[in-house]
N, C-alpha and C positions, 0 to 999 in steps of 0.2 A: 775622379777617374773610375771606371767601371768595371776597368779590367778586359782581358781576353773574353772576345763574344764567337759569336757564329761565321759572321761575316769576316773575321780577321783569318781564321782558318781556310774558309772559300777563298779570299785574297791570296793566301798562300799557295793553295793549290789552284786556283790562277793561274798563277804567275809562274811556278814551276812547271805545269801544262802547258803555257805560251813559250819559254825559252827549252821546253823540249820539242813544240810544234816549231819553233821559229829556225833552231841549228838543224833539226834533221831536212829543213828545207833545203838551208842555206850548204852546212857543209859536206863537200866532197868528197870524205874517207870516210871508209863504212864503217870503222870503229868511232869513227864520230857521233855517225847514223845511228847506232847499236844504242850506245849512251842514250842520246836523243831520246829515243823510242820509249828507251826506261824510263827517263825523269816524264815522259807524256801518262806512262802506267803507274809512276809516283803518283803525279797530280791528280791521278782518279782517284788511287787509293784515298787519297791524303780525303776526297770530297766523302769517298765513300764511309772513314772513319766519321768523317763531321757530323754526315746527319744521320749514321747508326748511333750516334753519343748524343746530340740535341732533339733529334726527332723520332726516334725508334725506341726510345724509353726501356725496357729489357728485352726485347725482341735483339737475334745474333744475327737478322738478315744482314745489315752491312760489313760485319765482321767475314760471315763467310763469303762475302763479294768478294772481299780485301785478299782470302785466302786464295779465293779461285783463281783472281787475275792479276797474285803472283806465284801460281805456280805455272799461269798462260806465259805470263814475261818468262819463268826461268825456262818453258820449254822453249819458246819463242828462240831465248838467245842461246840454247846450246845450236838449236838446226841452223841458226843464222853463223852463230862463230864457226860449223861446220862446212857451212855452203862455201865462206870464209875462206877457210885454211884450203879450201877445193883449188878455190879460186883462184886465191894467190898462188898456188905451186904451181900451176897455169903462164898466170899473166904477169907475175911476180911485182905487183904494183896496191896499192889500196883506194888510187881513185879510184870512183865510181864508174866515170867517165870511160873508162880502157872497157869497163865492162857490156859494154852497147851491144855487144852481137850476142850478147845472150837472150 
């Protein structure tokens, strides 16, 4: 056994990328959405740390990817929990769905 390689990590961040592509498809409440969108900005990260640690050798480029696009997701989700809380005092509801005439 060889241990943890390159690809196990890509695998990881995969597969957290597909089940954050695949609920913010499927489900209907925007705090669903919101999660979603995160674990899709996980899975980059997660690719971004892989090949700043196997293929960047001391160079910090992937490191400060990792920084920039989570401090993109935390702006992302304050204006989205904000559009949010708008919303809802509105339509008083979390489906997506209610939301169409916007």
């Amino acid at each position: 056994m060889t241990g943890i390689t390159l690809y196990h990590y890509l695998l990881i961040g995969l597969i957290t990328f597909v089940i954050g592509l695949a609920g913010s498809v499927v489900c209907k409440n925007v705090i669903k959405v919101l999660i979603c969108i995160e674990l899709i900005l996980t899975g980059v990260n997660i690719n971004f740390a892989t090949f700043a640690r196997y293929c960047g050798g001391t160079e910090a480029d992937g490191y400060v990817m990792i920084l920039f696009y989570t401090a993109i997701g935390a702006a992302e989700l304050a204006v989205a929990l904000y559009i949010f809380y708008f919303m809802h005092s509105k339509k008083y509801s979390e489906n997506i769905e209610k939301y169409g005439d916007l």
